[in-house]
C-alpha positions as CSV (number, residue, x, y, z in Angstrom):
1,X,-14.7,32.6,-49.8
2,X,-14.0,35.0,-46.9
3,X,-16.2,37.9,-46.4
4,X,-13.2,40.8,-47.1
5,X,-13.1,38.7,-50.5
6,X,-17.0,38.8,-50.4
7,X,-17.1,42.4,-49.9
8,X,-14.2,43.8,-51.8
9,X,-15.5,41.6,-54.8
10,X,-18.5,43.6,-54.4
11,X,-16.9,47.1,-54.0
12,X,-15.0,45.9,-57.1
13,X,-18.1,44.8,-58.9
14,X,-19.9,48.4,-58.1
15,X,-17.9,50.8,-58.9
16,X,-17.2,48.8,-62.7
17,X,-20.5,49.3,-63.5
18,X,-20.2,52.9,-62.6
19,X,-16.8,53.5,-64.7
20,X,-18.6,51.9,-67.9
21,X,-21.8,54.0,-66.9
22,X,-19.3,57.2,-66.8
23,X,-17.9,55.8,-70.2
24,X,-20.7,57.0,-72.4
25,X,-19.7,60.6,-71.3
26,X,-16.4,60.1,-72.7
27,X,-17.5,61.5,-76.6
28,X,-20.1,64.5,-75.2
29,X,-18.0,65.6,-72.2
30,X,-14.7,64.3,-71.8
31,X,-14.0,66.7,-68.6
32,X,-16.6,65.3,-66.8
33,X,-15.7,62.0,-67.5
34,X,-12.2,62.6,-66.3
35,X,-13.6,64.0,-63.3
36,X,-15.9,61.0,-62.6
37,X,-13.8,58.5,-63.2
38,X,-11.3,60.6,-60.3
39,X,-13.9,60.3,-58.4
40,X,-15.0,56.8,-58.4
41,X,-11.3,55.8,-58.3
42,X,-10.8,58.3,-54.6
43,X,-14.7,56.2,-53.6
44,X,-13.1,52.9,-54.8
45,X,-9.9,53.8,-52.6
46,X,-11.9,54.7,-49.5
47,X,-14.0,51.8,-49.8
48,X,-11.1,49.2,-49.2
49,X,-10.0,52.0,-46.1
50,X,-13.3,51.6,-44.6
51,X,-13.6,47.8,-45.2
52,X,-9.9,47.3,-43.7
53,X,-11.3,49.4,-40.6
54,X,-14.1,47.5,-40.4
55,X,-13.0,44.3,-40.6
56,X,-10.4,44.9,-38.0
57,X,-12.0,43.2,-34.7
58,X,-12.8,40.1,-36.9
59,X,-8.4,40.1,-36.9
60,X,-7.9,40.9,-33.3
61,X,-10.6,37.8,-32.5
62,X,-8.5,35.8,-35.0
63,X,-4.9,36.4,-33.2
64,X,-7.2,36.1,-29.8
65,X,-8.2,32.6,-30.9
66,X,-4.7,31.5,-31.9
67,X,-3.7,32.5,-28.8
68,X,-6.2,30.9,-26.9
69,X,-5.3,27.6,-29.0
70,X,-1.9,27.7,-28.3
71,X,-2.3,28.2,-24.6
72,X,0.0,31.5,-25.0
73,X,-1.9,33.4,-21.9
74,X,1.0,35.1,-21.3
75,X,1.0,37.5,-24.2
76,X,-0.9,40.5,-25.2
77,X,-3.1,42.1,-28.4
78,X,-1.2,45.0,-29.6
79,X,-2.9,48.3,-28.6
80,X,-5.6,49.0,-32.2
81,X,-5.0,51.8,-34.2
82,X,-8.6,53.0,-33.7
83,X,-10.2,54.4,-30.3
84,X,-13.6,52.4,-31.8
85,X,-11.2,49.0,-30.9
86,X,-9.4,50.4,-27.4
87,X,-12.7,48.1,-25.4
88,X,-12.6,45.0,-27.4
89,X,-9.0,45.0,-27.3
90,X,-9.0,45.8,-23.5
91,X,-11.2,43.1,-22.4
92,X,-9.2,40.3,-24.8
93,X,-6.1,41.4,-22.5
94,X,-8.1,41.5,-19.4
95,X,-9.3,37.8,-20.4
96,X,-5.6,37.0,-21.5
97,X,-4.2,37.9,-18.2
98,X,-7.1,36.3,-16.1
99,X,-6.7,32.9,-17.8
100,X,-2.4,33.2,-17.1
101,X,-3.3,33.8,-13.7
102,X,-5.2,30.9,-13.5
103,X,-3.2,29.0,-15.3
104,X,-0.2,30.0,-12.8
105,X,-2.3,29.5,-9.8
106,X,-3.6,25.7,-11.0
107,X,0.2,24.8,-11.5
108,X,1.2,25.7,-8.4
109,X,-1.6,24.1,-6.8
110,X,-0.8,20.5,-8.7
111,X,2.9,20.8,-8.0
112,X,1.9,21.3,-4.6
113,X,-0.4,18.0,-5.1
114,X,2.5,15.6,-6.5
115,X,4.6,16.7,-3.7
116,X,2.1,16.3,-1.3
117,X,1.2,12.9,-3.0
118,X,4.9,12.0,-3.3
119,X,5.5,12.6,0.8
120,X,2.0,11.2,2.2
121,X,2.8,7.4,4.1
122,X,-0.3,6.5,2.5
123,X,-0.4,4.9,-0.8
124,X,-2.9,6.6,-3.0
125,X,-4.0,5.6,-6.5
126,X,-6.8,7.6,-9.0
127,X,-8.7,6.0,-11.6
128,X,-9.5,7.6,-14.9
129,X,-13.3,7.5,-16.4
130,X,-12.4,4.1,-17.6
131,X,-11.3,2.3,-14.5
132,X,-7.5,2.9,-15.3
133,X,-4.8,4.2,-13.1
134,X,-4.1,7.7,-13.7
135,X,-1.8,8.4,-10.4
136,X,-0.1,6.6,-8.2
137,X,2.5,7.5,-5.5
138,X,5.4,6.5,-4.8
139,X,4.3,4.8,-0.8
140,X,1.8,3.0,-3.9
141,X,4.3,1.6,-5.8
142,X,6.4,0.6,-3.0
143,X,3.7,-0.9,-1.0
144,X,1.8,-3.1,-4.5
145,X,4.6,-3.1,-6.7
146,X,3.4,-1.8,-9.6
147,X,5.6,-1.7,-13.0
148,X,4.4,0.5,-15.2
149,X,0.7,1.7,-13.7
150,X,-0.7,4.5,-15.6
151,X,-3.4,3.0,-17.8
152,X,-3.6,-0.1,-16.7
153,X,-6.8,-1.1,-14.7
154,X,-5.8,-3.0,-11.2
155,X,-7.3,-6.5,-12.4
156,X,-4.3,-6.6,-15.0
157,X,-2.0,-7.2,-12.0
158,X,-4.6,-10.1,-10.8
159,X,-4.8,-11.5,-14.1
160,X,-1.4,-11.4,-15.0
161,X,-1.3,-9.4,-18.0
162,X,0.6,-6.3,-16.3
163,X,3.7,-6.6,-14.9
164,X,5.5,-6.3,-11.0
165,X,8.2,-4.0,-10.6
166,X,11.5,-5.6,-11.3
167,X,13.1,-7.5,-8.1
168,X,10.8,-8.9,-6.8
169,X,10.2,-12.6,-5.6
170,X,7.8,-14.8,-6.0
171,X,6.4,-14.4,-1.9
172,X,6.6,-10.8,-2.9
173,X,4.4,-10.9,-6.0
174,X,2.7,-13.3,-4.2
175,X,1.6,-10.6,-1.6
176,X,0.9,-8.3,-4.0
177,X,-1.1,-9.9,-6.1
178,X,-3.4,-11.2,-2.9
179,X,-3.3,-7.1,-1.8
180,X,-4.3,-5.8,-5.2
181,X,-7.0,-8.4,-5.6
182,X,-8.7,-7.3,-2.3
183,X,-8.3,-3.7,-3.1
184,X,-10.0,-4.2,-6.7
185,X,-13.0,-6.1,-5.2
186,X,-13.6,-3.2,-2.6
187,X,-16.9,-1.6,-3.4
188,X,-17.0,1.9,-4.2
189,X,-17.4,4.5,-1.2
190,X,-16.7,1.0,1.2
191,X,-13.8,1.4,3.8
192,X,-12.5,-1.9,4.9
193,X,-9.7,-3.9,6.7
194,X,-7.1,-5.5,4.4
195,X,-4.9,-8.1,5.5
196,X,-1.7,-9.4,3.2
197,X,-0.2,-12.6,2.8
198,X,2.7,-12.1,5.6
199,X,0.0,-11.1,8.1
200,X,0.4,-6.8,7.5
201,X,-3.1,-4.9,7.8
202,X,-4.2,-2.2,6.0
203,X,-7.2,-0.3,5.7
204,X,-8.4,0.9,2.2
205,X,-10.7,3.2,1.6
206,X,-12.2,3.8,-2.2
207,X,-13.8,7.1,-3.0
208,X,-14.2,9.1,-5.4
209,X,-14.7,12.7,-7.1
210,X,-16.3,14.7,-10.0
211,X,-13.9,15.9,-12.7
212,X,-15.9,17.6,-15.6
213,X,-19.4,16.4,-14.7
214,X,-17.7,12.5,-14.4
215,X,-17.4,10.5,-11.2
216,X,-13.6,9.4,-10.4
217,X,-12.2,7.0,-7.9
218,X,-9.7,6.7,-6.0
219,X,-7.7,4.1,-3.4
220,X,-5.7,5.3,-0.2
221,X,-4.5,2.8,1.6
222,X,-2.5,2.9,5.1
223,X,-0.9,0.3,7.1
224,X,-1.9,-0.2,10.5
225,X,-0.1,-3.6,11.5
226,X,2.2,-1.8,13.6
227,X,-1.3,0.3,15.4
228,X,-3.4,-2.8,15.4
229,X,-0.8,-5.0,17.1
230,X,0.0,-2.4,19.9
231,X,-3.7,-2.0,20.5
232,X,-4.6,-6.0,20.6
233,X,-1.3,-6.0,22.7
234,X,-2.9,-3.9,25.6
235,X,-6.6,-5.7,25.5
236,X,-4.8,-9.5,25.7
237,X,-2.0,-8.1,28.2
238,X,-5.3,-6.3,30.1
239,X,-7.5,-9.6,29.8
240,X,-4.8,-12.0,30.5
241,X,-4.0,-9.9,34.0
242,X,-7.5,-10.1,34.9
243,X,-7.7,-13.8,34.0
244,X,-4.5,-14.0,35.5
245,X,-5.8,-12.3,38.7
246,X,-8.5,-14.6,39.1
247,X,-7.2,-18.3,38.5
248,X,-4.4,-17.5,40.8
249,X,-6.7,-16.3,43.6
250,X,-8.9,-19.7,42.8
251,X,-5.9,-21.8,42.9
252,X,-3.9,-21.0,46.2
253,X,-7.7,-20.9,47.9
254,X,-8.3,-24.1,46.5
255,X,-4.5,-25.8,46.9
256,X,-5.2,-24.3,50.7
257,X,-8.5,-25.8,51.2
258,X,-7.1,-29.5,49.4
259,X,-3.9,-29.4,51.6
260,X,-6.8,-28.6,54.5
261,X,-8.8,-31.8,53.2
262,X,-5.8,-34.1,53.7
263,X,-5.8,-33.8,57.2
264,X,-9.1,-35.8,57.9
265,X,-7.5,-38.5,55.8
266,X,-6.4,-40.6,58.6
267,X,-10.3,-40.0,59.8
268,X,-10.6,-42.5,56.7
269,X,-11.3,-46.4,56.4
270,X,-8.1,-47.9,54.9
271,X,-9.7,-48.4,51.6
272,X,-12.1,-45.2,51.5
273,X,-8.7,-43.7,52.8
274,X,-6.8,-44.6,49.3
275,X,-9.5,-43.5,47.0
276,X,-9.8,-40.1,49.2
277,X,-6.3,-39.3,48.5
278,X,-5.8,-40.6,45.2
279,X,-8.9,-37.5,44.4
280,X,-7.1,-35.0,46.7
281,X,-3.9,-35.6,44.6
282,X,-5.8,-35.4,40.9
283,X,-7.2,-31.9,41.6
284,X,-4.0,-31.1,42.9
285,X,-2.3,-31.7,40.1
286,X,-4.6,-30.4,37.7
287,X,-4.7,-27.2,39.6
288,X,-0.8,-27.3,39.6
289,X,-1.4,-27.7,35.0
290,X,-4.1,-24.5,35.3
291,X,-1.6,-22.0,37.2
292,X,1.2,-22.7,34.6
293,X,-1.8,-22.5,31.8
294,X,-1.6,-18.8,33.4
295,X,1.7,-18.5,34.1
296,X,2.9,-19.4,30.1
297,X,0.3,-16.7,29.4
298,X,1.6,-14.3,31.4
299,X,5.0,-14.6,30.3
300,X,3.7,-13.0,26.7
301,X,2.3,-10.0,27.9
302,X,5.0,-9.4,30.8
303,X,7.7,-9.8,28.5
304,X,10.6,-7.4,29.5
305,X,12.1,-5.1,26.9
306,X,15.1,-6.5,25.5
307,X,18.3,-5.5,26.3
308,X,20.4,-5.9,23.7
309,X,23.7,-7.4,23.4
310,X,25.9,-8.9,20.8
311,X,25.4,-12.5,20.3
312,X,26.2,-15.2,17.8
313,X,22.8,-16.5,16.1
314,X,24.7,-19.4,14.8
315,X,26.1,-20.6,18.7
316,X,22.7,-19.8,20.1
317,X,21.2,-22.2,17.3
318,X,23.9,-24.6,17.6
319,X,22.6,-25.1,21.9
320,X,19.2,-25.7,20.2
321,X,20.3,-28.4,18.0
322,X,22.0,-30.0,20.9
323,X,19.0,-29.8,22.9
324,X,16.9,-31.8,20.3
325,X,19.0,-34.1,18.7
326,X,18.1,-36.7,20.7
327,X,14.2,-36.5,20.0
328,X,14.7,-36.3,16.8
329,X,17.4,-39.0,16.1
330,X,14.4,-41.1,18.4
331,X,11.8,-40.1,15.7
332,X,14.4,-40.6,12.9
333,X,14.1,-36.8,12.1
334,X,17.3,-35.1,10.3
335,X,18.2,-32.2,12.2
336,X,21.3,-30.1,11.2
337,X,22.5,-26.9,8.7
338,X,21.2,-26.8,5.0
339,X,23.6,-23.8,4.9
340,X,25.6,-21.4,7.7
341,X,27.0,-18.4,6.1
342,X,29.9,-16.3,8.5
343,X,27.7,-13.9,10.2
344,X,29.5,-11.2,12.8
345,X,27.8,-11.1,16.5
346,X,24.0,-9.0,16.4
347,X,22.4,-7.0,19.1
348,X,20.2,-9.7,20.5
349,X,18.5,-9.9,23.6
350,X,20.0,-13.5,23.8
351,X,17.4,-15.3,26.4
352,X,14.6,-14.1,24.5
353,X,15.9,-14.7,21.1
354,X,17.2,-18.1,22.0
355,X,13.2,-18.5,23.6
356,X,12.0,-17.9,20.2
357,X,14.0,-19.9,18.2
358,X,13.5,-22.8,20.3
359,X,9.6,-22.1,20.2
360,X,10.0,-22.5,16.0
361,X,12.2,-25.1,15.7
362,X,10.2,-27.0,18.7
363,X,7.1,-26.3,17.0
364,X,8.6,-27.3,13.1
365,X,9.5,-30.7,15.2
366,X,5.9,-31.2,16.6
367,X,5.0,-30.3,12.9
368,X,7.0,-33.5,11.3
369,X,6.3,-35.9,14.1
370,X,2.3,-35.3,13.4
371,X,2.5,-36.0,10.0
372,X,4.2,-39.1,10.6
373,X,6.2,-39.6,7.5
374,X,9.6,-41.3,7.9
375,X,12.7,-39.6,6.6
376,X,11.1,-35.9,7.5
377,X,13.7,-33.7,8.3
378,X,13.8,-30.0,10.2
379,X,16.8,-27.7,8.7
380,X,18.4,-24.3,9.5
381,X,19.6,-22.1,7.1
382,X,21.4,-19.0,7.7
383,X,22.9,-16.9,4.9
384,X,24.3,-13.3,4.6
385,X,22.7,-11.5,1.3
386,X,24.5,-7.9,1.6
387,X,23.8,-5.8,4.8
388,X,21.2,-8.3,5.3
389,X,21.0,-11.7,7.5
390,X,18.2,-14.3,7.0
391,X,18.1,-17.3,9.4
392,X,15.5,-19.7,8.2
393,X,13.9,-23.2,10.1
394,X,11.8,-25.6,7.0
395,X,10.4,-28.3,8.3
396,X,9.3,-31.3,5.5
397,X,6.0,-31.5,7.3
398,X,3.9,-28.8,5.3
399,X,1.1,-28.2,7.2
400,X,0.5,-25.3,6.6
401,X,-0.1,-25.6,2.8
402,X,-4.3,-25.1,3.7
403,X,-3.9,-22.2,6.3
404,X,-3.5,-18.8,4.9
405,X,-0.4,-17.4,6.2
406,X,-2.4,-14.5,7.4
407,X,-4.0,-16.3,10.0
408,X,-1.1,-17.6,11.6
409,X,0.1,-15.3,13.9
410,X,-3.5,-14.4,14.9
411,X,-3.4,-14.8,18.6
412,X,-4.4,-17.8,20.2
413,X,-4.9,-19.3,16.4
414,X,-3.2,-22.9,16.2
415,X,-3.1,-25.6,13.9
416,X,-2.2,-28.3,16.2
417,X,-5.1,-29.9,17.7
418,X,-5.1,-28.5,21.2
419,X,-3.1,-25.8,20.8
420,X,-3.3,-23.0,22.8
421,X,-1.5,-20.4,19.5
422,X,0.8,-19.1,22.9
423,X,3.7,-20.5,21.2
424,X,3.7,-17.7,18.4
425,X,2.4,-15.1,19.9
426,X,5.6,-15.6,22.1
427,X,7.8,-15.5,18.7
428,X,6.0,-12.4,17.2
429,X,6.3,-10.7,20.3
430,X,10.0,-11.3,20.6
431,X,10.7,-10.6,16.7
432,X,8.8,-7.4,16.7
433,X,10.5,-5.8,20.2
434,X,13.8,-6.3,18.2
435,X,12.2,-4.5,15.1
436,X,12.9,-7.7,12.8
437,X,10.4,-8.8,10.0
438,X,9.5,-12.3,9.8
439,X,7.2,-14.8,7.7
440,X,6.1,-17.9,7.8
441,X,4.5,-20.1,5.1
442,X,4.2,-23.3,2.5
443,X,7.5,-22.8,0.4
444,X,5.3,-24.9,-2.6
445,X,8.0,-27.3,-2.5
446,X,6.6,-30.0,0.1
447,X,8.5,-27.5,3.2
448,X,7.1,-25.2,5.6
449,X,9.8,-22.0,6.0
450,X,9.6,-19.7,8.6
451,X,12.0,-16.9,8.0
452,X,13.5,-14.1,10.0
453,X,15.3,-11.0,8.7
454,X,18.3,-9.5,9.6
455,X,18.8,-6.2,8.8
456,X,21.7,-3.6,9.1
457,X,24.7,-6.7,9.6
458,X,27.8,-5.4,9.7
């Protein structure tokens, strides 16, 4: 029971015992009891006034609560009837107004977040109290792939139960499953240096925040492939060019000084004579092997920009067939097309494209020749998907099914024994001056498949 039901129950209750009370006058003095009962009537009347009156703030905090519970900041208490309310009424609307004004200024500031959020390069993700994903961006869900994030903790992508975002293939899931493993196992408050399947780097960083007393965290990630490359560029160009500097100074004193030697030849005994030469001629010769050790060097980091021109990818392949068609009919290699779709000319820079090309299928050759099997086979494909044009060289050798794909076009990595890793640091260089993506891995299927890109074909 309320108290107004409390209290007018009681008002009730008190002024029944007084009517009976004024009921025994009713015989002796019937005036007075008529005025008595007027009277307690009027008292009874004023009672319920006064209650009403007095119970009044207990409404205003009612409608105040209700308001508060609906989130309506934007309305007002009526002005009270009474003076005695004007404060308590005035400082529910002061609260009312403070609270809209917050409530304005805390929208503005999280649209002003999501846009920001939506904009940043970065890819940004933020965990709930459980581990979950709350947020993520759109440079998030481009860059991981996510279908479907909010609620899901990142080891439902590495597990499988949560799904990709539809599209993509199974080298892109791939990559994003490697990427979202790496970022899950990153410690809280690390920074580190991410590297993805197809050789991109990233650096992550998880932090986190206090929301309501709670510590939350959150991933930003940012690719720096293009950064990284650029700055690895500039030490090996600055390295080589010193190395550079320094064999070819060693190497004209010393083909100067060997020439010099040959002179005192004929000083000789016949047979000391042929031994003395036969020396002379060695260190030539390996001195002749060490300046173009340099010089293939060199060619990487003084690469020219290319100038571009149109050119037909399928003639330029075509030449490079030619040119290795007779090794490989020696080494009973099949060399030919799997597929050539009509592709109109490209802006190439044609001598080095043509330089590249013959670096991968040279070096898918090399591949299927070490392995030794018989009936191995290197095959071009090139095929028009749409505004885009992927040339691909699979070899049958599959070496690379124990090498992560990251690591390959690491400079001076190689999996040949006694390779020098020149020969793709060549390609990369090539392929990234004309702004083309590329990759390079185990296909599963018994082939190695190094694919280049294509974009914007007319």
């Amino acid at each position: 029971m309320s108290l107004r039901h409390r209290l007018g129950g009681y008002l009730v209750l008190l002024h029944l015992l007084l009517f009976a009370a004024a009921a025994l006058l009713l015989k002796d003095q019937p005036l007075l009891f008529v005025g008595l009962e007027t009277l307690l009537l009027l008292s009874l009347a004023l009672g319920f006034a006064l209650l009403r009156q007095a119970l009044e703030p207990l409404g205003y905090t009612r409608r105040f609560h209700d308001l508060l519970q609906d989130q309506n900041y934007a309305n007002q208490l009526a002005a009270p009837a009474s003076r005695e309310l004007d404060e308590l009424v005035t400082l529910f609307n002061t609260m009312l107004a403070a609270l809209h004004r917050e409530r304005l200024a805390a929208g503005e500031q999280q649209g002003f977040l999501d846009r920001l959020l939506e904009a940043t390069p970065s890819a940004v993700l933020v965990f709930d109290f459980d581990g979950a994903v709350s947020l993520v961006n759109a440079s998030a869900v481009s860059l991981l792939g996510l279908h479907d994030a909010q609620g899901k903790p990142l080891k439902a992508w590495v597990d499988g139960a949560a799904h990709y975002a539809p599209g993509l293939d199974a080298r892109a899931r791939a990559r994003s499953r490697d990427l979202v493993a790496q970022l899950d196992a990153l410690p809280a408050g690390d920074t580190g240096l991410l590297t993805d399947t197809e050789g991109r780097r990233y650096r992550a960083q998880r932090g986190h925040f206090f929301d309501r007393g709670f510590a939350r965290h959150f991933l930003m990630i940012e690719e720096l492939t293009a950064e990284l490359e650029d700055s690895e560029r500039a030490t090996y160009a600055k390295l080589v060019r010193v190395l550079a500097h320094e064999v070819n100074n060693t190497v004209a004193a010393t083909r100067s000084v060997l020439d010099s030697l040959l002179f005192y030849r004929s000083q000789l005994g016949e047979s000391d004579a042929a031994d003395f030469t036969t020396a002379i001629e060695a260190v030539k010769r390996r001195n002749v092997s060490l300046g173009e050790f340099i010089e293939r060097f060199t060619r990487v980091v003084k690469m020219p920009a290319p100038e571009l021109r149109p050119a037909s990818l399928k003639a330029m392949v075509d030449d490079i067939l030619w040119l290795n068609r007779e090794q490989c009919a020696r080494s009973g290699i099949r060399l030919g097309w799997r597929r050539c779709d009509e592709t109109p000319a490209l802006p190439l820079d044609a001598g080095l494209m043509e330089g590249a090309l013959l670096n991968i299928v040279k070096n898918a050759i090399e591949a299927v020749v070490e392995k030794g099997a018989t009936g191995g086979h290197v095959e071009l494909s090139l095929e028009r998907h749409g505004a885009e044009a992927v040339l691909a060289v699979i070899d049958s050798a599959d070496l690379l099914g124990a090498v992560a794909p990251r690591r390959l076009f690491t400079p001076f990595f190689s999996t040949k024994q006694g390779g020098q890793g020149i020969g793709l640091m060549f390609v990369r260089e090539v392929l990234t001056r004309h702004r083309l993506t590329y990759s390079l891995a185990s296909t599963g299927q018994g082939e190695t498949r190094f694919e280049i890109r294509f974009p914007d074909v007319p």
